[in-house]
C-alpha positions in Angstrom: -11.2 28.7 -23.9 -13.7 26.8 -25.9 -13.7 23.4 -26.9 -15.9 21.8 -29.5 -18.9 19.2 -27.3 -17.8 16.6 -29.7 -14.7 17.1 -28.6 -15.4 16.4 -25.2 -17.7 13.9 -25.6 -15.3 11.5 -27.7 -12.2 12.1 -25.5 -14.3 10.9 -22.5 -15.8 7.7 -24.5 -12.7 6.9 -25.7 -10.9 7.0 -22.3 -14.1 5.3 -20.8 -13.4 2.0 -23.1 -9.9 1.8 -22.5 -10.2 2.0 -18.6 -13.4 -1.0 -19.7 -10.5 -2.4 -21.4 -7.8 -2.7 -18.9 -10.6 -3.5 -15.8 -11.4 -6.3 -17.7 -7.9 -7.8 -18.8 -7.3 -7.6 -14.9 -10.1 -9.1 -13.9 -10.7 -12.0 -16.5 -7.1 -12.8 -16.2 -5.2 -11.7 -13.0 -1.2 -12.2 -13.8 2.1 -10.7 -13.2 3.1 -9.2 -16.5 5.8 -9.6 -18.1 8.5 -6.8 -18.4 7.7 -6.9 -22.5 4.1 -6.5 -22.0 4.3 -3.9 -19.4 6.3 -2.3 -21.2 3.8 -2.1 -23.9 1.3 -0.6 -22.0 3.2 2.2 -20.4 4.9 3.3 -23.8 0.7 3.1 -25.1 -0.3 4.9 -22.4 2.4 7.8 -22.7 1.8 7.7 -26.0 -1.6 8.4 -26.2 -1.4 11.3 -23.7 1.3 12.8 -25.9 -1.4 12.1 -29.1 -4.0 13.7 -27.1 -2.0 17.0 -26.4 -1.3 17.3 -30.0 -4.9 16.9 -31.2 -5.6 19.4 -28.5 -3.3 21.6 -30.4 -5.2 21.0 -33.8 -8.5 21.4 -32.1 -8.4 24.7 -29.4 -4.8 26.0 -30.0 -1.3 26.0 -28.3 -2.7 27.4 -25.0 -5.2 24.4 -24.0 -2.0 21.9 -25.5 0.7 23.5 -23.4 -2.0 23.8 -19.9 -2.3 19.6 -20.8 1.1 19.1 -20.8 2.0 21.1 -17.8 -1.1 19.4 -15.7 -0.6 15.7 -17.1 3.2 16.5 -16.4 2.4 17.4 -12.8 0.1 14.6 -12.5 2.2 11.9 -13.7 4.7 13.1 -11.2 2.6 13.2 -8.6 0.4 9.5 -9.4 4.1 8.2 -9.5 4.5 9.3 -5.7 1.4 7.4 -5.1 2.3 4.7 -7.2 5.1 4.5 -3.8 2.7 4.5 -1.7 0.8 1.5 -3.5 4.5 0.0 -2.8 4.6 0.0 0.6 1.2 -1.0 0.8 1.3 -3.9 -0.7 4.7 -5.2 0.9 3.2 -3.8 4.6 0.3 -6.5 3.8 2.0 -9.1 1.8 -0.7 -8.7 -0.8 0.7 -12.0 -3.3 1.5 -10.9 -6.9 -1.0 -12.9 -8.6 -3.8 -10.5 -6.8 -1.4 -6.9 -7.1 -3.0 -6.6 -10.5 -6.4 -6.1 -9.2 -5.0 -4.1 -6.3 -3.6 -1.6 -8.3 -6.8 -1.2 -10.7 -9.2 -0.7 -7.7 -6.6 1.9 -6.2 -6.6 3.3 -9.9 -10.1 3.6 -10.1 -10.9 4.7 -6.7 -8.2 8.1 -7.5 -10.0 8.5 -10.8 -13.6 8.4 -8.9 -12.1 10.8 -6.2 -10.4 13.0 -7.9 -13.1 13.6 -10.3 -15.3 14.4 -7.2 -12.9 16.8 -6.3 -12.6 18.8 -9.6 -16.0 19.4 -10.0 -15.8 20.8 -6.8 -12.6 22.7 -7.3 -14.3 24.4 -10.6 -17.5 24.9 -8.6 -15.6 27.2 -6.0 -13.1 28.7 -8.4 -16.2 29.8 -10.0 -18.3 31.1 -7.1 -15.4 32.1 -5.0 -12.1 33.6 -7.0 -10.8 34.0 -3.3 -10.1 29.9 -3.4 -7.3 30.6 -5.4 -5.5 31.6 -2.3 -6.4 28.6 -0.5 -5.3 26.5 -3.4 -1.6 28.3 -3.2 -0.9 28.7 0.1 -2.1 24.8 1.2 0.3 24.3 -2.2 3.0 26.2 -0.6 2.8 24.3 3.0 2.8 20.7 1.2 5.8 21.8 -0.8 7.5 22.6 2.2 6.8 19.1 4.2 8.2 17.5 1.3 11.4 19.6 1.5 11.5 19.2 5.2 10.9 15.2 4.8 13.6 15.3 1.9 16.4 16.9 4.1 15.7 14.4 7.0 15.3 11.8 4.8 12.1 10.6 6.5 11.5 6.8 5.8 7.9 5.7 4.9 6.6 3.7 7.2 3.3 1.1 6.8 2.0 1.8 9.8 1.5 5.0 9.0 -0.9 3.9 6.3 -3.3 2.1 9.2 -4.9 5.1 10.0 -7.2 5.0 13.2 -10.5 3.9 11.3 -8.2 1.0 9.6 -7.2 -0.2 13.1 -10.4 0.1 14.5 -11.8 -2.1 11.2 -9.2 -4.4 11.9 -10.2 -5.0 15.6 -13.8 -5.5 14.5 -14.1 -7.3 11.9 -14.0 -10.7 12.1 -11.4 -11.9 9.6 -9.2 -14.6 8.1 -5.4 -14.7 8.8 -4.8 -15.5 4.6 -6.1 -14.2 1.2 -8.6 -15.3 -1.1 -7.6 -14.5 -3.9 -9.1 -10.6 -4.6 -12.5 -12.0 -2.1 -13.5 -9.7 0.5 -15.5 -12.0 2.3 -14.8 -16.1 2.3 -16.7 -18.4 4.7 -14.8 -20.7 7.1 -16.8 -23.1 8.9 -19.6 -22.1 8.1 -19.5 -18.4 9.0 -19.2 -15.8 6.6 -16.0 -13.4 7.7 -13.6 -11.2 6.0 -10.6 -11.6 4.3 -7.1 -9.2 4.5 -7.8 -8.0 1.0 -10.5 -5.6 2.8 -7.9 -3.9 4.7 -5.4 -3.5 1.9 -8.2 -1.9 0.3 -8.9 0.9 2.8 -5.4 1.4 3.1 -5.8 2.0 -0.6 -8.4 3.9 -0.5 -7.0 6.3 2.1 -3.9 6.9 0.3 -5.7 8.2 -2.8 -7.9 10.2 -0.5 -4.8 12.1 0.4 -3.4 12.4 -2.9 -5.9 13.4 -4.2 -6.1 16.5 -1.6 -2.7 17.5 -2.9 -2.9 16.6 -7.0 -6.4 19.1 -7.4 -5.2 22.0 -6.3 -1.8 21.4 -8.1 -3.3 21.5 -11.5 -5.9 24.3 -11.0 -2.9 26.1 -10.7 -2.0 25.7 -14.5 -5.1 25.6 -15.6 -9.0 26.9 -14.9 -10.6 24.2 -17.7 -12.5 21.1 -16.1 -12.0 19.3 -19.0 -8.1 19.7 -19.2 -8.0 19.6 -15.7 -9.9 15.6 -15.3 -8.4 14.2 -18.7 -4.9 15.3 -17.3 -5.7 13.2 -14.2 -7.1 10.5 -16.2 -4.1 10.4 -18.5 -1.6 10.4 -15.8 -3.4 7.3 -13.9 -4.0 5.3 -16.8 -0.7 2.7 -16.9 0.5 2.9 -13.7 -0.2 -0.9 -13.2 1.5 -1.5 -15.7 4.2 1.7 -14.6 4.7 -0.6 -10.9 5.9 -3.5 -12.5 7.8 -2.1 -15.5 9.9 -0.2 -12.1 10.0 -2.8 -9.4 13.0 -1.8 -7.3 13.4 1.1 -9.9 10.6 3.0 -8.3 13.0 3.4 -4.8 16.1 4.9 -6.5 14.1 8.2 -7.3 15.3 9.2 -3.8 15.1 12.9 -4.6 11.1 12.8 -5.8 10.2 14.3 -2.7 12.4 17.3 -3.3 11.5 17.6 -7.4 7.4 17.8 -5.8 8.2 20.2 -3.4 10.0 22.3 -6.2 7.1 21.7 -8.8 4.2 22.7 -5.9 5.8 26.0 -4.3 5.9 27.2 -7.7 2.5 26.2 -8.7 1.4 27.4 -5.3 3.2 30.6 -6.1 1.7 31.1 -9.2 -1.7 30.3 -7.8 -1.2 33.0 -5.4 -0.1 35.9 -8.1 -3.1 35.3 -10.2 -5.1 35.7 -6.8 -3.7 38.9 -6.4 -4.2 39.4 -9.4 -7.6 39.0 -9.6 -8.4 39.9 -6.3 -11.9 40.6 -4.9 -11.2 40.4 -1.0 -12.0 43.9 0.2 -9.4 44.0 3.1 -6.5 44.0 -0.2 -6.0 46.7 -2.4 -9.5 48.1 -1.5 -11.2 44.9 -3.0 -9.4 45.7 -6.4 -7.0 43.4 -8.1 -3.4 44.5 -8.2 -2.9 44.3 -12.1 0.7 45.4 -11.6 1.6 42.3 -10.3 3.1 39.8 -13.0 1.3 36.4 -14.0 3.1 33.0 -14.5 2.8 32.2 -18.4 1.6 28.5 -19.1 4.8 28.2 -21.1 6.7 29.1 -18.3 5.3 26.4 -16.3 5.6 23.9 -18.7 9.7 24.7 -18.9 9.6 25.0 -14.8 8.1 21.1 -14.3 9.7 19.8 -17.4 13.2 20.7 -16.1 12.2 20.2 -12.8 11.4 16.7 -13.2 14.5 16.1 -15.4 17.3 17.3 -13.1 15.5 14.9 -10.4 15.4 12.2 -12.4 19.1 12.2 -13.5 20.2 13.4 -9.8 18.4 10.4 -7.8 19.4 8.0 -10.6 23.4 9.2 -10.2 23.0 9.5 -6.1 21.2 5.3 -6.3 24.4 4.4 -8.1 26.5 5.4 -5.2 24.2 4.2 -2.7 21.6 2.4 -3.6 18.0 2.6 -1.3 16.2 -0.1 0.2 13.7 -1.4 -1.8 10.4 -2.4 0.0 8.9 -5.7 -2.3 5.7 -7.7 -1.5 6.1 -11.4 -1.1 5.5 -13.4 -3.7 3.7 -16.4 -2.1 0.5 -15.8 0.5 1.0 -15.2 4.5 -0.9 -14.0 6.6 -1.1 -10.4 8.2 
């Protein structure tokens, strides 16, 4: 698949002044927006990424379009699990509104800095080593089953879970303020330079996307090989979550069956990952180190229908289940205390 270098070049300035943009609306003017402005931004944002799959289409053809779709799709889905994460987070630390803005954006831009990392070296083995596409769909496979296992026990989230043991060690170690200041890491009190809780709510940050990011790369090198659709589909499907966490609020907790919708959307990927392995197999312990052509492969369209209805059905299933009972919702404090 070719695509033109302007092409390229222009998607990734444009995207690069909208994230300028948005870091600097946060940052020259931290707020809590309102449900009209974040509203705005999210229906921009999904916009946009909707746009950009169509001029894809006018540019390269239906196949790079429908591989977008499918991976921003995926992506969305999966940045939307994070954006729960981010949730509990920021109500495990009682991280004040007024500074969740600029909590969000670092977390943002720490998954777009990571995950970029990671696909260039995702294409970089996929290139060298076709044999990675079994590693991609298998570790695909075993994540979609501890989301179906966590699903049917209904395993609870818990912060602690987020203070890893090089969080709890930085927390014993550090010496540090019992409130914020504002989005400071460091403040001095008498004197003495120390650090504030907003350095901790970072790692945990930090460490969150870490993981995701572990789980979201191989996901979308499953529908598609191209770096390019591969990073703007990430970029695309991070852009207005800020704005996506407080456009939800409590809405966010009543997608109760998310777990289950991933789980579906990433054993199929995974198996698909897996089929074009075989497919184009060079490990000389299968098939003599020949691929087994026989073997079907997973159209892109196919895909596309898979997640689309995938996502649907668990949309309208955790919305009617939340009516019946709705879930806890896990809300940071609105006024400052202490950790």
């Amino acid at each position: 698949m070719d695509l033109p270098v302007w092409f390229e070049i222009g998607t990734f300035v444009v995207l690069t002044l909208l994230l300028a943009v948005d870091l600097l609306i946060v940052t020259r003017r931290p707020h809590v927006p309102s449900m009209k402005e974040a509203t705005a931004w999210v229906t921009f944002y999904v916009g946009l990424a909707a746009l950009f799959g169509l001029v894809m289409l006018a540019v390269s053809g239906g196949q790079a379009s429908a591989e977008f779709y499918a991976g921003w799709l995926t992506e969305y889905s999966l940045s939307v699990d994070n954006l729960f994460v981010f949730v509990i987070i920021l109500a495990q630390f009682k991280v004040p509104r007024q500074y969740q803005q600029s909590v969000l954006m670092f977390g943002i831009l720490t998954a777009i800095v990571l995950r970029g990392i990671f696909i260039l070296v995702g294409a970089a083995a996929i290139n060298e080593f076709a044999w990675v596409f079994y590693l991609f769909g298998l570790f695909l496979v075993y994540t979609a089953v501890k989301l179906a296992r966590e699903q049917v026990h209904h395993d609870e989230e818990d912060g602690e879970e987020y203070e890893n043991a090089f969080i709890r060690r930085a927390r014993r170690i550090l010496p540090m303020t019992d409130t914020y200041e504002g989005v400071k890491l460091r403040t001095r009190v008498n004197g003495k330079k120390v650090f504030t809780p907003m350095v901790i709510v970072f790692l945990a940050i930090a460490s969150a996307d870490l993981l995701f990011a572990v789980d979201s790369i191989p996901a979308i090198f499953g529908l598609t090989q191209e770096a390019f659709i591969v990073f703007t589909a990430n970029i695309f499907a991070l852009m207005g979550l800020r704005q996506l966490y407080f456009l939800l609020g409590g809405l966010l907790q009543r997608l109760v069956y998310l777990s289950a919708g991933l789980a579906v959307i990433l054993a199929f990927i995974g198996v698909k990952l897996i089929l074009h392995a075989l497919h184009e197999n060079t490990l000389p312990f299968i098939n003599d180190g020949e691929g087994l052509h026989g073997i079907p492969e997973v159209p892109i369209w196919l895909s596309l229908v898979v997640i689309v209805g995938t996502l649907l059905v668990t949309t309208v299933a955790s919305l009617l289940k939340s009516r019946r009972v709705p879930p806890p919702v896990p809300t940071a404090e609105s006024g400052e205390s202490s950790t």
